[in-house]
PAZAPA-4460 file (N, C-alpha, C; in steps of 0.05 Angstrom, whole numbers, plus 32768, in hexadecimal, padded with zeros to 4 digits):
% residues 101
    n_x    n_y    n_z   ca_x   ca_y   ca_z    c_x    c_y    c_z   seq   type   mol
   7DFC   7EFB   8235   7E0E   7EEB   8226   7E22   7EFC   8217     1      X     A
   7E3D   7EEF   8214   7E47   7F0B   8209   7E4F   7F05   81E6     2      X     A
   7E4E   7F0D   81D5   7E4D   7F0F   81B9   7E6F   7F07   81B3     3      X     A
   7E73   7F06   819D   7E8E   7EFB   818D   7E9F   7F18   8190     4      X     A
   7E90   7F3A   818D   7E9E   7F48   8194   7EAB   7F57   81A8     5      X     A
   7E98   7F3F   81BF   7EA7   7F57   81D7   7EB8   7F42   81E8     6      X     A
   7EB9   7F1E   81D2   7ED6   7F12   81DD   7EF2   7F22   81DB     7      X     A
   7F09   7F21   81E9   7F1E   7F23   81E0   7F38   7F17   81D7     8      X     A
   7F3B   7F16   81CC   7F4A   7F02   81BD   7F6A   7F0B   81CA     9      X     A
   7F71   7EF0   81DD   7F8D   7EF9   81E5   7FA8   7EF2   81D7    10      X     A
   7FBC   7EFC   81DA   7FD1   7EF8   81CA   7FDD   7EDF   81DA    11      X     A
   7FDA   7ED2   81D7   7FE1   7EB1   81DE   7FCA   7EA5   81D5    12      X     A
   7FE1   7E82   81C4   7FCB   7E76   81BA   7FC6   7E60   81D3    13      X     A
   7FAD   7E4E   81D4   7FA7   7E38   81E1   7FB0   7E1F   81E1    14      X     A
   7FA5   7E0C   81E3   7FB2   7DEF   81D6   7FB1   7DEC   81BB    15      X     A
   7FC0   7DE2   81A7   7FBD   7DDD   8194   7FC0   7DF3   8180    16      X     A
   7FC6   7E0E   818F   7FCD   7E20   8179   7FAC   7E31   817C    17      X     A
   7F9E   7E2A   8188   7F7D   7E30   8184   7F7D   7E54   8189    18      X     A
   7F72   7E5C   8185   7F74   7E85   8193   7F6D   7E7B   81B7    19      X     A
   7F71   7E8C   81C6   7F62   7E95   81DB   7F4E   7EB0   81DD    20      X     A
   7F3B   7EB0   81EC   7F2A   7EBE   81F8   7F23   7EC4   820B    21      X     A
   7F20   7EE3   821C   7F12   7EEF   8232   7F00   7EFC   822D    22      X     A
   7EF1   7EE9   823E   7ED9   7EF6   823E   7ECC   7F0B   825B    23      X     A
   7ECE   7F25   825D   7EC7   7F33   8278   7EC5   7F4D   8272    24      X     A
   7EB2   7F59   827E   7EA9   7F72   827F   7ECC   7F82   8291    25      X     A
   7ED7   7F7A   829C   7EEB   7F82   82AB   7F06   7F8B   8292    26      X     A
   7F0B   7FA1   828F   7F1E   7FAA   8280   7F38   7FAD   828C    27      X     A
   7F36   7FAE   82AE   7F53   7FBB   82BA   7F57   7F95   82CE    28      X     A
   7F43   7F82   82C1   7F48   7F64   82D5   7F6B   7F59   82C6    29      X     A
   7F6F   7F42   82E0   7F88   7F3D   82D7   7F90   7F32   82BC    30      X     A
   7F84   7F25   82AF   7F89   7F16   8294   7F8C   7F30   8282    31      X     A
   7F77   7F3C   827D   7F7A   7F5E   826B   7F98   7F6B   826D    32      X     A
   7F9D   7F75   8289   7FB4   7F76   828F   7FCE   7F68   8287    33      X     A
   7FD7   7F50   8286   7FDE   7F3E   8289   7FDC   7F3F   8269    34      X     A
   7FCB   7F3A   8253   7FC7   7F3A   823E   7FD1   7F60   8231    35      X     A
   7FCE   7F6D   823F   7FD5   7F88   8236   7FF7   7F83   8235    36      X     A
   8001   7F7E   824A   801E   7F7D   824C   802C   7F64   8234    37      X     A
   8021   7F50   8234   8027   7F38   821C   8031   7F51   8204    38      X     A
   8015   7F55   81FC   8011   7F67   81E9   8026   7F79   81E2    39      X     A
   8030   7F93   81FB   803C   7F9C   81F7   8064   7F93   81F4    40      X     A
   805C   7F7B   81FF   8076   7F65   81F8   8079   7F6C   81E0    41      X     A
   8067   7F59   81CB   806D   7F4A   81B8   806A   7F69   81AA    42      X     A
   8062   7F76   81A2   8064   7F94   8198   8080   7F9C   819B    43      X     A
   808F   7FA2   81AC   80A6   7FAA   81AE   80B7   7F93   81A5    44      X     A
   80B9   7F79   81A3   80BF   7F64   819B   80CB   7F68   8175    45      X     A
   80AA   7F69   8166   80A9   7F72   8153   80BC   7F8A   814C    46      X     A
   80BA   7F9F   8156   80C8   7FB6   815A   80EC   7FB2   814B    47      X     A
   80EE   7F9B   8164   8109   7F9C   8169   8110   7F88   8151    48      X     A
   8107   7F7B   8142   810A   7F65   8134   8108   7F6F   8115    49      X     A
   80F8   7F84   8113   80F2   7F90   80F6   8112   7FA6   80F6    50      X     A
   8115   7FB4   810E   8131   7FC4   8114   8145   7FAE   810D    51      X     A
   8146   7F98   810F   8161   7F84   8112   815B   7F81   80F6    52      X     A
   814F   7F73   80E6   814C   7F6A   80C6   814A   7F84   80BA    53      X     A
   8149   7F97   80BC   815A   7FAF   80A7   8179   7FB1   80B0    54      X     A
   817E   7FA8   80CE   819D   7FAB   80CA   81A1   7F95   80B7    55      X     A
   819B   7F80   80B8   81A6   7F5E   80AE   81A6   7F63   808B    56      X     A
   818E   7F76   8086   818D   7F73   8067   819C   7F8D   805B    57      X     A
   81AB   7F97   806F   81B9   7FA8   8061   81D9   7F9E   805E    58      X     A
   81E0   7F89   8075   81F8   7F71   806D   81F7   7F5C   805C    59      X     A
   820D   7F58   805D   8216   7F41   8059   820B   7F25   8064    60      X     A
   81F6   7F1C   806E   81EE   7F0E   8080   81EC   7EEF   807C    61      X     A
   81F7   7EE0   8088   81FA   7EBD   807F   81DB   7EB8   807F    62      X     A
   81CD   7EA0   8063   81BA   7E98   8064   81AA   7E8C   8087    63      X     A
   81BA   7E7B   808E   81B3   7E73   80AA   81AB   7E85   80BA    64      X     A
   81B4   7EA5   80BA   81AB   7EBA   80C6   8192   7EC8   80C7    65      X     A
   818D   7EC8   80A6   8174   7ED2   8097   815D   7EBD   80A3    66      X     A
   8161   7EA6   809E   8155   7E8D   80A2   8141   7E9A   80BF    67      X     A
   814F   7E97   80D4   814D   7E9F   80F3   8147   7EB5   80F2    68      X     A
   8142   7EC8   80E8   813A   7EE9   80EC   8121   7EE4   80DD    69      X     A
   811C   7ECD   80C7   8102   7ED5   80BC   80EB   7EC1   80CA    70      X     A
   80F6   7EAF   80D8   80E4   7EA0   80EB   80E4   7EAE   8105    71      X     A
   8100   7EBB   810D   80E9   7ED2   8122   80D5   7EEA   8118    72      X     A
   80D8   7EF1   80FB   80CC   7F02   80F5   80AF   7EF6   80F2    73      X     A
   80B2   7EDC   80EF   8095   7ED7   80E4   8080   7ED7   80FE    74      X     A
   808F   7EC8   8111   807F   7EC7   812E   8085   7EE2   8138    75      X     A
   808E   7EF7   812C   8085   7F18   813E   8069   7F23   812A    76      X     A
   8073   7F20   810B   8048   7F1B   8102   803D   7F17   810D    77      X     A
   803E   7EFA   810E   8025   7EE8   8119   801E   7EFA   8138    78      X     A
   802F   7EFE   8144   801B   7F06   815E   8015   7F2A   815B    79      X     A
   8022   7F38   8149   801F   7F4E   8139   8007   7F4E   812E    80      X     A
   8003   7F44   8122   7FE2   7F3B   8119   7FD0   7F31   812A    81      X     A
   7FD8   7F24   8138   7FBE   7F1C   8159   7FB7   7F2F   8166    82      X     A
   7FD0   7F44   8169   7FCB   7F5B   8179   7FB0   7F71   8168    83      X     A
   7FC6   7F70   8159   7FAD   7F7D   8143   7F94   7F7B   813E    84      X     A
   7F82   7F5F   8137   7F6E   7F56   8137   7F5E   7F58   8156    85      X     A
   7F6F   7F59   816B   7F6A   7F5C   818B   7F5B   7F7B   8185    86      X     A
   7F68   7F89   817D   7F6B   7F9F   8188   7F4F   7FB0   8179    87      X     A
   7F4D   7FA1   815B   7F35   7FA9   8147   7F1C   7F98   8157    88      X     A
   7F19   7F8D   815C   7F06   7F7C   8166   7EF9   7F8D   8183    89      X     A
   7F0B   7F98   8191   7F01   7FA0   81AA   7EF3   7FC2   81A3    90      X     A
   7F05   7FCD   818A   7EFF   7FDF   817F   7EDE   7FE7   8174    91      X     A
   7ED5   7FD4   8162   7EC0   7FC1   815E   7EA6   7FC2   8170    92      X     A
   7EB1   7FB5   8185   7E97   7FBA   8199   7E9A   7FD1   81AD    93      X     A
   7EA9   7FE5   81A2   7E9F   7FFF   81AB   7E84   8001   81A8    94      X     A
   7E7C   8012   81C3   7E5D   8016   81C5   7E58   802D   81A2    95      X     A
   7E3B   8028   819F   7E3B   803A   8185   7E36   8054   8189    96      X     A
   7E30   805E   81A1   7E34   807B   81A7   7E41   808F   819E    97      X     A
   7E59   807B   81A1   7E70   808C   81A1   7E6E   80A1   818F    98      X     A
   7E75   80B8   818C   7E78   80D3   817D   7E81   80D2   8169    99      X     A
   7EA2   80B7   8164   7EB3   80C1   814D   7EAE   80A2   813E   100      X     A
   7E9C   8099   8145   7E93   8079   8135   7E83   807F   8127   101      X     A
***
């Protein structure tokens, strides 16, 4: 059976906003994949969006502008933080062997 830490929590939500989960011993199967690349989306996403709101807050910038930069900023968090919590979690159920754990 596999435990709460060796689900993975993918960066897409389900119906209703719910998290998703994979569950598989397979690290290189297509969803992982497929979820690695999301990932590396929405990372560069963020990237580009935290780079654009230091240009914006160093103008002059119409409220309506700010408005729209801080609701994309909020949905580059939000999956900024999914990634994140993904990434501690898999960390987590590293075997305890390990040398530097």
């Amino acid at each position: 059976m596999t435990t709460p830490t060796e689900l993975r929590l993918l960066p897409w939500s389900g119906p209703g906003g719910k998290p998703c989960y994979l569950s598989t011993d397979e690290r290189g199967g297509y969803i992982s994949r497929l979820a690695d690349n999301i990932e590396s989306v929405q990372l560069g996403t963020a990237t580009a969006l935290l780079d654009q709101a230091i240009d914006m807050l160093a103008t002059d910038t119409a409220p309506d502008d700010m408005r729209l930069l801080a609701k994309s900023l909020s949905g580059a968090l939000r999956d900024t933080l999914r990634v994140a919590t993904s990434r501690g979690h898999r960390l987590d159920s590293r075997p305890t062997d390990h040398p530097f754990r």
